[in-house]
N, C-alpha and C positions, 0 to 999 in steps of 0.2 A: 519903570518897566519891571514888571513880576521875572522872576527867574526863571529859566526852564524846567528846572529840577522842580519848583514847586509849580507849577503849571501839569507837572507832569505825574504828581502825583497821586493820582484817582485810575490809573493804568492798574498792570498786574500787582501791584504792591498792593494796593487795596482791595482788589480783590480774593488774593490768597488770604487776606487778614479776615475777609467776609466770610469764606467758608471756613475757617477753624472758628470760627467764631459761634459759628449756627449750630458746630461740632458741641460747644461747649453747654450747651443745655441739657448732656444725657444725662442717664443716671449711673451708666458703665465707664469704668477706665477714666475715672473725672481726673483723676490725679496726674495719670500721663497725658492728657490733652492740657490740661491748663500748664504744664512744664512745655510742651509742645507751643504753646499758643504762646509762652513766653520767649524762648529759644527766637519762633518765626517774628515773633514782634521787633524784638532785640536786634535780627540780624538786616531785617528792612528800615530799621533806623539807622545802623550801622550803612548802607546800600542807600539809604536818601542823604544823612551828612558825608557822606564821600563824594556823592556827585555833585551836590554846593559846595563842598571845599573845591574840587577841580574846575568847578565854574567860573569861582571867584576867582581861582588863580589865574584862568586863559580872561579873566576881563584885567585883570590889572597888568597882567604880562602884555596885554596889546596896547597898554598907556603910558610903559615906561617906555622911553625913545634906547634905542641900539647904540652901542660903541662902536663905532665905525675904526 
């Protein structure tokens, strides 16, 4: 069974990365868009391995049984 977090990633994350992206072919300010396009790449990576870590955690947290 695929993860939600990668199921899910074709949402806003990919799209915000689609328009800086399209940004990225001018001939002005090249330097601050590709620092830009870096920064927004970096921090949706950051925002996709955070919500796979949380995932994994609530799957293996509902497999260990409780101390009663």
């Amino acid at each position: 069974m695929p993860s939600i977090t990668y199921c899910g990633r074709g949402t806003l994350r990919t799209r915000a990365l689609g328009e800086i992206a399209k940004a990225r072919g001018r001939r002005y300010a090249t330097q601050q868009i590709n620092r830009a396009f870096t920064v927004l790449l970096a921090s949706h990576s950051q925002g996709y391995c955070r919500n796979l870590y949380l995932e994994c955690v609530e799957h293996l947290r509902a497999r260990v049984p409780t101390a009663e």
